[in-house]
Backbone as CSV, one residue per row, in Angstrom:
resi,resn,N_x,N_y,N_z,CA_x,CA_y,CA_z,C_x,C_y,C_z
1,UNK,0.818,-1.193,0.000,0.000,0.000,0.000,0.860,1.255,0.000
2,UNK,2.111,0.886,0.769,3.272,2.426,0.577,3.740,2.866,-0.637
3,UNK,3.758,1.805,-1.481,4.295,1.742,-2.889,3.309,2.491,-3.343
4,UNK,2.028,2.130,-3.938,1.035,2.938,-4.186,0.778,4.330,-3.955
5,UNK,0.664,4.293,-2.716,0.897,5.797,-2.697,2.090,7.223,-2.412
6,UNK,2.741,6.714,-2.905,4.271,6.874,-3.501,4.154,7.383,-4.865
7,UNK,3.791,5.825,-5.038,3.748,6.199,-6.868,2.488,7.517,-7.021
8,UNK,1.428,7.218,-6.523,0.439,8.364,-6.542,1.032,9.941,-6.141
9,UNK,1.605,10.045,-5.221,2.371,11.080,-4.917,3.160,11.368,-5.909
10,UNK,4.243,10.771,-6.326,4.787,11.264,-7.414,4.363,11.550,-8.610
11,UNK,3.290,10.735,-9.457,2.737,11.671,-10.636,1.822,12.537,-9.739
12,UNK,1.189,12.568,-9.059,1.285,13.801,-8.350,1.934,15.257,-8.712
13,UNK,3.129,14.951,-8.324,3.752,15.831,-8.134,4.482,16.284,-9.578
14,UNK,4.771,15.381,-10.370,5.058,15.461,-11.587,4.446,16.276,-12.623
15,UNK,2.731,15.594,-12.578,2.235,16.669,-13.139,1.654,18.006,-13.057
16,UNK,1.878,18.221,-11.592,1.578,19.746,-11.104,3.224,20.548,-11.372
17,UNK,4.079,20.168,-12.103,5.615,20.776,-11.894,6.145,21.156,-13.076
18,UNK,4.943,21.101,-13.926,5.154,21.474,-15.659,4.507,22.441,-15.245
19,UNK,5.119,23.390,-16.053,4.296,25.072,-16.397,3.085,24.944,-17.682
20,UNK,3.304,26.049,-18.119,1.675,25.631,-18.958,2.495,25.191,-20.008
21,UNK,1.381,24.040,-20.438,1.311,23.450,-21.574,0.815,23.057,-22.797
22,UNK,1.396,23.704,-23.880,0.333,23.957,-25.120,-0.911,22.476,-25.486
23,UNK,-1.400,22.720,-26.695,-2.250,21.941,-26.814,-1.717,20.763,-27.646
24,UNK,-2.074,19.685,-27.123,-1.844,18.267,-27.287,-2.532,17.479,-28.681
25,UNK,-3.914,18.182,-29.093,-4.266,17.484,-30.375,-3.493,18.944,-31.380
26,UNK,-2.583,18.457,-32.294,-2.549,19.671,-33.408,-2.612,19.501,-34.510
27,UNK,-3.280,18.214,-34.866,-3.824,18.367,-36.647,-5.378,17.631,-36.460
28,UNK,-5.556,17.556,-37.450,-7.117,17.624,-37.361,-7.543,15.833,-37.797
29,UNK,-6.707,15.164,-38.226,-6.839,13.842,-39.006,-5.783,12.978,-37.951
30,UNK,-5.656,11.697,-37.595,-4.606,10.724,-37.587,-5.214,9.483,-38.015
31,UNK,-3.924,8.532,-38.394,-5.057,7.242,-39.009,-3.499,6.834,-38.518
32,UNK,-3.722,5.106,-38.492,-2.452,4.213,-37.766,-3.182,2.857,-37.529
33,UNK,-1.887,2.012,-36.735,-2.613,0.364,-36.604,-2.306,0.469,-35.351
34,UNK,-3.233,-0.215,-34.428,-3.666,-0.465,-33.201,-3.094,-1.933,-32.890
35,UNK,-1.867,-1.937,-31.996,-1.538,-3.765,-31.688,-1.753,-4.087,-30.438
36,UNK,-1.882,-5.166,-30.290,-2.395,-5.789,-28.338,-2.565,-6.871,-28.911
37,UNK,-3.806,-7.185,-27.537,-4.678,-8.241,-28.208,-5.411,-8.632,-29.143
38,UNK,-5.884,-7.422,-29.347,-7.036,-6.937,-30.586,-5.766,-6.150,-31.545
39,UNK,-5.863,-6.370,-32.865,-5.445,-6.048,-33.929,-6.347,-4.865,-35.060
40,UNK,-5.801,-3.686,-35.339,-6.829,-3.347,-36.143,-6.050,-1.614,-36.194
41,UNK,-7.129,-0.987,-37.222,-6.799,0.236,-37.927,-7.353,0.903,-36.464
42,UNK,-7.049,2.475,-36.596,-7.610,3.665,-35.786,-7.448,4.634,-36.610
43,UNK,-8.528,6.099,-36.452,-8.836,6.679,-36.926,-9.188,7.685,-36.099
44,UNK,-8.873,8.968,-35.604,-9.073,9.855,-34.765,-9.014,11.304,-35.585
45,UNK,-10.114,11.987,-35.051,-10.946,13.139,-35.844,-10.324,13.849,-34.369
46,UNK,-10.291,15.141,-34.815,-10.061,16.365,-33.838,-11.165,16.881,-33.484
47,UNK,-11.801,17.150,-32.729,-13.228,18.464,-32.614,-12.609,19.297,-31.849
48,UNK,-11.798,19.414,-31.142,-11.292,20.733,-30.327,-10.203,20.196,-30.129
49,UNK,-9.522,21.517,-29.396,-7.888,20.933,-29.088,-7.318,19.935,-27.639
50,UNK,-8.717,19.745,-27.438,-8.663,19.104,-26.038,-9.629,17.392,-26.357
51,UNK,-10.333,17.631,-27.768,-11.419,16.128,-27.539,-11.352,15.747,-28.978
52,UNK,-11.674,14.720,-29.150,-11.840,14.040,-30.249,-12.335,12.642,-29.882
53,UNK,-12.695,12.206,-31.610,-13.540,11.262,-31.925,-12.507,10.310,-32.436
54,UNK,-12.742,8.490,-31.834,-11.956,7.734,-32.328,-12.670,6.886,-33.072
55,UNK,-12.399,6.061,-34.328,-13.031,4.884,-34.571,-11.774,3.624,-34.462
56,UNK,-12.202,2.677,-34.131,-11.160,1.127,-34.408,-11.756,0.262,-35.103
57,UNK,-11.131,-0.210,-36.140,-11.826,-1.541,-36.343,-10.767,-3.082,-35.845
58,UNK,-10.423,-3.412,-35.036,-10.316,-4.259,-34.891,-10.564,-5.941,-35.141
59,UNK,-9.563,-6.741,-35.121,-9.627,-7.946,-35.451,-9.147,-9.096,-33.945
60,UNK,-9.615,-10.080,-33.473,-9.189,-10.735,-32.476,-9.602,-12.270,-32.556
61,UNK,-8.154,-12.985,-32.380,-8.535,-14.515,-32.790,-7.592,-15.077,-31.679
62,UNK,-7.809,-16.256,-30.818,-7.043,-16.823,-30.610,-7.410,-18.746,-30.525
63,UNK,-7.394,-19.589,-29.361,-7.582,-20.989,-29.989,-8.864,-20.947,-30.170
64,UNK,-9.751,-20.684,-29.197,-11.002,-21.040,-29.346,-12.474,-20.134,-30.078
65,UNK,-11.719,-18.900,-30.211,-12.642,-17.780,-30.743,-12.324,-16.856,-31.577
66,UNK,-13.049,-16.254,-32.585,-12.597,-15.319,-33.718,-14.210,-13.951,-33.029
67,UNK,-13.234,-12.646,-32.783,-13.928,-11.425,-33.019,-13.389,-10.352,-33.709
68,UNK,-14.714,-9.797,-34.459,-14.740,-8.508,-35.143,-14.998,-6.961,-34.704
69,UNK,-14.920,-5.959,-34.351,-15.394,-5.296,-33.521,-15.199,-3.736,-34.486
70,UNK,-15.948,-3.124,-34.431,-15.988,-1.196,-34.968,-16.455,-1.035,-33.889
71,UNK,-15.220,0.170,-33.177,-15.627,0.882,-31.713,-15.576,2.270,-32.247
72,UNK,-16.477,2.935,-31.819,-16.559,4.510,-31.426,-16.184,5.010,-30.051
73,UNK,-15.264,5.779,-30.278,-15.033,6.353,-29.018,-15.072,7.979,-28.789
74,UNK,-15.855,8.697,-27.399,-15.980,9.887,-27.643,-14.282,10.268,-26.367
75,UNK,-13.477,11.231,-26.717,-11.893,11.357,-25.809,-11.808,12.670,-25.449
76,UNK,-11.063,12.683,-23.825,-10.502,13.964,-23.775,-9.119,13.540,-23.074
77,UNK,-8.430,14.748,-23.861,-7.260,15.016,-23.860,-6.894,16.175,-22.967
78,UNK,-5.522,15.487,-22.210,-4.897,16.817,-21.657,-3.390,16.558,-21.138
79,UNK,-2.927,18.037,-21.494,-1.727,17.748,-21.678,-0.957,17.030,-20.453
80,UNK,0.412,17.231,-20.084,1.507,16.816,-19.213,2.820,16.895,-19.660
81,UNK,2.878,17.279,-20.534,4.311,17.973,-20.702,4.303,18.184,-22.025
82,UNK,5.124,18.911,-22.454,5.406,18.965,-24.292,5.373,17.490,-25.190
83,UNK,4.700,17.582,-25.791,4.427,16.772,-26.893,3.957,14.998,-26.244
84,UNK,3.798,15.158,-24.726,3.168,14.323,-24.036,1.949,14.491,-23.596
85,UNK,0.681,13.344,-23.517,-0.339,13.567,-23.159,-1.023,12.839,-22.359
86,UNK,-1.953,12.895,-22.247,-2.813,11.577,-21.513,-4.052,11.483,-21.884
87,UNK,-4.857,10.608,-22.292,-6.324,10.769,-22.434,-7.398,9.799,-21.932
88,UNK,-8.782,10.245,-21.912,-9.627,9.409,-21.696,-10.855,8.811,-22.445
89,UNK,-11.742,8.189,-22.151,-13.104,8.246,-23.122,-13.814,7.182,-23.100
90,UNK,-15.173,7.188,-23.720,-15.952,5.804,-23.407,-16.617,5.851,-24.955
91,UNK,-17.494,4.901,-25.010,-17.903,4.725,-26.244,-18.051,3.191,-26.387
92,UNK,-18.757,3.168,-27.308,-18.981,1.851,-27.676,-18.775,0.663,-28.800
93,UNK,-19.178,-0.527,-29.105,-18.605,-1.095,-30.282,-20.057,-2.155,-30.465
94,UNK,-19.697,-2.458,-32.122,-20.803,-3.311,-32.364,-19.938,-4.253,-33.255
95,UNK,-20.077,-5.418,-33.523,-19.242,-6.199,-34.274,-20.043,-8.253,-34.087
96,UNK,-18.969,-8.976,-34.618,-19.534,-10.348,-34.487,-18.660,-11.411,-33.449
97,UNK,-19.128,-12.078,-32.973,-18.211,-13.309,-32.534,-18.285,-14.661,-33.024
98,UNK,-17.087,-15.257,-33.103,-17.545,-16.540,-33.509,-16.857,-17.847,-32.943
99,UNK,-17.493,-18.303,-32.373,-16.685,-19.936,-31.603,-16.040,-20.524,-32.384
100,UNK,-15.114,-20.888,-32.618,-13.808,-21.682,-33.762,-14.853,-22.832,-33.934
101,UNK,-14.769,-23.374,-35.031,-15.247,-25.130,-35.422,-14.596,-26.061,-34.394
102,UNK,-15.259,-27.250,-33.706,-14.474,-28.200,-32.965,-14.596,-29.528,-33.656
103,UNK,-13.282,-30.056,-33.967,-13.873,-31.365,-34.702,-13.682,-32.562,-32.996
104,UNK,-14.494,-33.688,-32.805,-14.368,-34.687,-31.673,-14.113,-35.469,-32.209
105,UNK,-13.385,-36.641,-31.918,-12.855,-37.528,-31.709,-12.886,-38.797,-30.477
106,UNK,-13.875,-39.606,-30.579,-14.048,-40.588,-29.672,-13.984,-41.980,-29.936
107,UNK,-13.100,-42.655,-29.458,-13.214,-43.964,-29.304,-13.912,-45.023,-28.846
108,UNK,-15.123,-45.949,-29.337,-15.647,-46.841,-29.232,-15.427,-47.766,-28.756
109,UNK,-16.230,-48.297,-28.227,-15.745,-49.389,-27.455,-15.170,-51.152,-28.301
110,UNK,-15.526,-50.707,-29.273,-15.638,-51.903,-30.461,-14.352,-51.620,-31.274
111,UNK,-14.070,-50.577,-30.553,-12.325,-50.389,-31.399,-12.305,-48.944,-32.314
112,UNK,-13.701,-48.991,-33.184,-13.399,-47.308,-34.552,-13.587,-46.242,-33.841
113,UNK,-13.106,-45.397,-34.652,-13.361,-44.218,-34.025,-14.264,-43.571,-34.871
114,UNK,-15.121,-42.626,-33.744,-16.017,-41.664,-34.389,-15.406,-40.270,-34.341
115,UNK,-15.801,-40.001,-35.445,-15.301,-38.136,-35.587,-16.728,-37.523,-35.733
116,UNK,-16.964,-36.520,-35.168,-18.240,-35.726,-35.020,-17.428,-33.873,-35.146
117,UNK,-18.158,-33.044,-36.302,-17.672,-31.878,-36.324,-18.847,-30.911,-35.758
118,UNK,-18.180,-29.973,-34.664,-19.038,-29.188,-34.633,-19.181,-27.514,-34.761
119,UNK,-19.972,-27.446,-35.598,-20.390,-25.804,-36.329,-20.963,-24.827,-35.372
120,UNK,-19.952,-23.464,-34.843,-20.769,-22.525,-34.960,-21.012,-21.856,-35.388
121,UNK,-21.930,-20.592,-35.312,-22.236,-19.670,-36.207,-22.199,-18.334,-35.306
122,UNK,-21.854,-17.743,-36.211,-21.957,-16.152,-35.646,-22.763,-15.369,-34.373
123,UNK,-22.220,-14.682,-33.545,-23.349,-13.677,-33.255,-22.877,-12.508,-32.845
124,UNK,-23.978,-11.992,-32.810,-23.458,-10.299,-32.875,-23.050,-10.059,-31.619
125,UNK,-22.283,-8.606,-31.286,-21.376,-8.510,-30.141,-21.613,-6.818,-30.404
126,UNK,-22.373,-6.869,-28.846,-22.303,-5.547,-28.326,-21.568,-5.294,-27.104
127,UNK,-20.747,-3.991,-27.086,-20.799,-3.670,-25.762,-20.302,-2.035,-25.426
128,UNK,-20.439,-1.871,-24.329,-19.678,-0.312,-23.860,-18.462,-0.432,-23.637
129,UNK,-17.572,1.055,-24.283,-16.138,0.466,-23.990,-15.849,2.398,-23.192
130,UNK,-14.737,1.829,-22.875,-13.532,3.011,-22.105,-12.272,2.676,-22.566
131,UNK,-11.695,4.005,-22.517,-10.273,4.026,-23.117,-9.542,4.925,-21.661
132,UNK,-8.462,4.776,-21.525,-7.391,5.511,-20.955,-6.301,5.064,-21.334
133,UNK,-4.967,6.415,-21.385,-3.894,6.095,-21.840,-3.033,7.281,-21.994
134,UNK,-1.443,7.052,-22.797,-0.920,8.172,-22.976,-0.456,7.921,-24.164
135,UNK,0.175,9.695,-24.601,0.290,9.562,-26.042,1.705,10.568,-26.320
136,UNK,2.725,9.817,-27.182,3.650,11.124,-27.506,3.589,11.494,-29.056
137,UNK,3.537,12.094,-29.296,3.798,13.050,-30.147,5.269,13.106,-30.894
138,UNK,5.639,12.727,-31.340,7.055,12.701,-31.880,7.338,13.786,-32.609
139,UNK,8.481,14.961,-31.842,8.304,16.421,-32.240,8.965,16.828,-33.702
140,UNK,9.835,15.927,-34.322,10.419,16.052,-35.750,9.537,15.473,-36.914
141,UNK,8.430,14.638,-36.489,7.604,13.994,-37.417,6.244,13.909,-37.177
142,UNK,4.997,13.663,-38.163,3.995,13.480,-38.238,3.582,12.463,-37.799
143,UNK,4.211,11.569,-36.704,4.213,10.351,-35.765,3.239,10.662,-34.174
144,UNK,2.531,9.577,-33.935,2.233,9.678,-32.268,2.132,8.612,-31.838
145,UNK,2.843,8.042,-30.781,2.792,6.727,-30.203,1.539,6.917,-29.007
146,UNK,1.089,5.804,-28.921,0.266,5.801,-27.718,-0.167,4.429,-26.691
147,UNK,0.085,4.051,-25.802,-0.634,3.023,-24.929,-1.481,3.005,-24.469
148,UNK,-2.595,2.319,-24.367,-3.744,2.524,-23.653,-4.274,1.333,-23.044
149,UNK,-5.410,1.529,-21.870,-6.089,0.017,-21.775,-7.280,0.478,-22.117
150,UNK,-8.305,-0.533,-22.860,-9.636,0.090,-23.087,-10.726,-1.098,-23.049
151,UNK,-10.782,-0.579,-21.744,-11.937,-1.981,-20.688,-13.086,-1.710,-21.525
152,UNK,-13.903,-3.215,-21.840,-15.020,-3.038,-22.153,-16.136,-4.018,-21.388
153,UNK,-17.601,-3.129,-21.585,-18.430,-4.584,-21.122,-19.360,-5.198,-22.025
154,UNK,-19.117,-6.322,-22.475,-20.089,-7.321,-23.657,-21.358,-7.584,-22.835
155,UNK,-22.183,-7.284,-23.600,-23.576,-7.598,-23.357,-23.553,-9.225,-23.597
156,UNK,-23.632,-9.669,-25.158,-24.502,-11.048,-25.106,-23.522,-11.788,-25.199
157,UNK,-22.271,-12.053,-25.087,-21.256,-13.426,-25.189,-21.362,-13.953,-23.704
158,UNK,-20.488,-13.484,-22.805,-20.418,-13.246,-22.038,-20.503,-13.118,-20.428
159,UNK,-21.127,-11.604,-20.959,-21.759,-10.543,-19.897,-20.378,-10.576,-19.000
160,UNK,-19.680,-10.314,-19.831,-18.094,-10.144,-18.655,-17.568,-8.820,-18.707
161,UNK,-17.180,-8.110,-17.637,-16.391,-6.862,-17.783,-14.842,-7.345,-18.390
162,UNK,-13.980,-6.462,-19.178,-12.581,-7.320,-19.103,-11.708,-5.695,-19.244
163,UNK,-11.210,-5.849,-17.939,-10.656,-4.892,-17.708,-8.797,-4.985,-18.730
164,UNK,-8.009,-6.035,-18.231,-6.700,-5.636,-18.907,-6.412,-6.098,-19.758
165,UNK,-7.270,-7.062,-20.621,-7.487,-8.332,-21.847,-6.933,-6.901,-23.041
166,UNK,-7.729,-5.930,-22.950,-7.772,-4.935,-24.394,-6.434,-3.925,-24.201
167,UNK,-5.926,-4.163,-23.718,-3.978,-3.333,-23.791,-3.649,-3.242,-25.279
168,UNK,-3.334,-1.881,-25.598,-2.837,-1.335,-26.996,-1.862,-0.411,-26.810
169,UNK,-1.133,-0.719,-28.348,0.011,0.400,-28.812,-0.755,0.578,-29.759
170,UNK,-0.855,1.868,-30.055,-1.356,2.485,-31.342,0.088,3.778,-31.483
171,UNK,0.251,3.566,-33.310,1.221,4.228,-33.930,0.334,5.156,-34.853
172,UNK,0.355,5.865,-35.405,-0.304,6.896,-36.164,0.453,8.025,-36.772
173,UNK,-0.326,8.366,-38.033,0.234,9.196,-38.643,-0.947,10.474,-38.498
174,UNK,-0.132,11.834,-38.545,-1.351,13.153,-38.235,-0.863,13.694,-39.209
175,UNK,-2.375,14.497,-40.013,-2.568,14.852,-41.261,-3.060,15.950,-40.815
């Protein structure tokens, strides 16, 4: 618990020890690929110099499941030092899931074996999402790195919150 609030104390103190700091969104377009768990494009619109609009489309597969996901996200931004930021936001996603095919395999008692395949099929995938994270700005180029976690909650798979499953680097280019 000392550690904690240590560490709390110090960004604390960190970010009250910057003087003022200009504005953190400065072009109006970025587009880039989003890596983690989830795989996929991003797309972030400016509306002010403090908020903007994200879209993702994401891709996510591993042994037992394939998802698709388009998230909207509404963000605010604020600074922490030159060409460093931090942001937040919620928003949501609509997309599909799909249970991998299972083929079985059972042995009889008479010696053959039976193989039985089984099919699923799609279903749709809603849920509410949140983003937090930070972002630099790379001051010689049209570059911005960023980390984020962006907890979401699925309505119909589910019904699970998953808080650190959605961890991203997003790279981007600003236009």
């Amino acid at each position: 618990m000392k550690k904690a609030n240590w560490l709390l104390l110090t960004c604390g103190i960190t970010l009250l020890s910057f003087g003022k700091v200009s504005a953190q969104l400065d072009t109006q377009h970025a587009v880039g690929g989003r890596f983690g768990s989830a795989t996929g494009f991003s797309y972030r619109y400016t509306l002010a110099e403090d908020r903007a609009v994200q879209g993702i489309m994401s891709l996510q597969s591993n042994s037992t499941s394939r998802r698709f996901r388009l998230v909207g996200l509404y963000e605010f931004h604020k600074p922490i030092a030159e060409n460093f930021s931090w942001f937040y936001g919620f928003g949501g996603s609509v997309g599909s899931f799909r249970q991998k095919d299972v083929v079985e395999t059972t042995q009889n008692t008479d010696g053959s074996v039976t193989t039985r395949r089984i099919d699923h099929k799609s279903e749709l995938a809603l849920s509410i999402d949140g983003i937090i994270g930070v972002e630099y700005a790379i001051p010689t180029t049209p570059l911005s790195v960023s980390v984020d976690v962006k907890p979401y909650f699925d309505f119909l798979q589910e019904s699970s919150l998953r808080l650190i499953d959605p961890l991203g680097l997003t790279i981007r280019y600003k236009f």
